[in-house]
N, C-alpha and C positions, 0 to 999 in steps of 0.2 A: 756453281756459285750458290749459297745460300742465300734466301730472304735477306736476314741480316748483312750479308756481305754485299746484297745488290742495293740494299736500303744506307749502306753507308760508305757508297764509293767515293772516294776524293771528287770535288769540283775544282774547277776554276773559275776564277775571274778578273777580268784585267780591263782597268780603263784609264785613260788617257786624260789630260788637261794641258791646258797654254798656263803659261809663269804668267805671273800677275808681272804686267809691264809700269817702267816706271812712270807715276802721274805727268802727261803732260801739260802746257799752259793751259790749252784747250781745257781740258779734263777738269784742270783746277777750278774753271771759270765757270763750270755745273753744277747743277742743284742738286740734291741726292735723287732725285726724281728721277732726271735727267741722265746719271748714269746708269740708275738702274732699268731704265728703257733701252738703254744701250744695251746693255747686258743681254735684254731678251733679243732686240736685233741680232744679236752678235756681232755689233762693232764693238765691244768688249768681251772680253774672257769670261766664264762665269767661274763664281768662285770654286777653287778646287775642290774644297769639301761637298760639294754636289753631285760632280763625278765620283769620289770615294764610296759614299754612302747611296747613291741612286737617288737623286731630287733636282729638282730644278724648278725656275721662278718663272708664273706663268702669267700673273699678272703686276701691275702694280698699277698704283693712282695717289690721290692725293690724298697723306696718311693709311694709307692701306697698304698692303703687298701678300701675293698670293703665291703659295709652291705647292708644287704635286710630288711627290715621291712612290716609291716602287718598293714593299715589301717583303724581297727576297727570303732564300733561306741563308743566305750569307751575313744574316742580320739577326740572327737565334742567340739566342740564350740559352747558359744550361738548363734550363727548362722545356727548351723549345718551343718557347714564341720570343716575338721578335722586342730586341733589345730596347731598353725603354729609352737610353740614349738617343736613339733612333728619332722616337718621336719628341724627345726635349732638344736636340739638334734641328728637327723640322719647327719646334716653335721657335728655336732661339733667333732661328733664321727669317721667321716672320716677321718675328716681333721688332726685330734690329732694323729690318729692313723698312717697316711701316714707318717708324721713327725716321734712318734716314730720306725716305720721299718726303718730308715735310723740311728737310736740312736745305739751309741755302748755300750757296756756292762758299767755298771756303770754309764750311765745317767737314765735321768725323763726329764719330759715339762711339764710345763700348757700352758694352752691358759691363754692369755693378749687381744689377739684384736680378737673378731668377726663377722665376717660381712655377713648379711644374705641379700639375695633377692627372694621372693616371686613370681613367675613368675603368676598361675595360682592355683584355689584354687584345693584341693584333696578334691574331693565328697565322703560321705558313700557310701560303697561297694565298694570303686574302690580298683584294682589290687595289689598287691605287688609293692612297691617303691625301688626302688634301687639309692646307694649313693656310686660314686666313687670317693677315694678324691686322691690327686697327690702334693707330696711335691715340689717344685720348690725353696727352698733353704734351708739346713739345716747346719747351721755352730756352732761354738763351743759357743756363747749366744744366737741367737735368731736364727729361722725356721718361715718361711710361707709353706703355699700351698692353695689350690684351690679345689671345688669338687664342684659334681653337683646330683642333686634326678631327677629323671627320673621314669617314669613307664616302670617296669621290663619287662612288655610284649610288648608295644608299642613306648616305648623309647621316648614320649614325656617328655619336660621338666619341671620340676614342681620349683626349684627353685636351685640355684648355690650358694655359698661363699667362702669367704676368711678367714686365720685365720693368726694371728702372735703368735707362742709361743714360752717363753722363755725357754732357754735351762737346766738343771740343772745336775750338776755332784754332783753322790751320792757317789762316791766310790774313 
């Protein structure tokens, strides 16, 4: 086998998620906070796209929300570093989520606006990414906040954003 051929042998990867179960009365009757604590118990699912891409949510509080991700080579670019998706997926996830911890029972949010900045690229092999987002206004239609991806060990900055999402009452 050549260099070449041993440097680009097929991988796998395969990972698993629970379906997102339908909301019950209970569930309805929580704060966005609330579930998302849930989530890290795992008396909730966490969302699929976590499992997909290698991330998960490791803190949360009041307006804040915190995720750690893992950047594989399964997450390359034709360039060969890792896909900037990756890291606008890790903000968007912060960001949505900081917003919902401050939601009271009986709302939801999308993102409407988001705004990504790319500071420095993430190499294969590198460390654990961590993404903290911080809501800076949440009112009864619209919410922003802010968060930034950082390497978990070294705390360099790898890219920051913004998000606006609109508010929605479900109940």
């Amino acid at each position: 086998m050549t260099t070449y051929e041993a440097a680009t042998a097929s991988r796998s990867r395969t990972h698993t998620w629970e379906p997102r179960p339908e909301p019950t009365p209970e569930v309805l009757e929580m704060t966005g906070r609330e579930v998302l604590q849930g989530a890290i118990d795992g008396r909730f699912p966490e969302a699929s796209i976590m499992s997909t891409l290698g991330f998960r949510l490791v803190e949360v509080g009041d307006g804040r929300a915190v995720f750690e991700g893992d950047p594989g080579d399964h997450l390359l670019n034709p360039m060969g570093t890792v896909h900037g998706g990756f890291l606008a997926t890790l903000l968007d996830s912060a960001l949505g989520s900081a917003v919902m911890s401050r939601l009271p029972a009986g709302s939801a949010y999308t993102t409407v606006q988001l705004g990504v900045h790319l500071i420095r690229p993430v190499l294969p092999g590198a460390a654990a990414l961590r993404c903290e987002g911080v809501a800076l206004h949440v009112g009864r239609t619209t919410a922003t906040a802010e968060a930034r991806v950082t390497g978990a060990a070294d705390g360099k900055l790898y890219a920051h954003g913004t998000t606006t999402c609109a508010v929605l009452r479900t109940g």
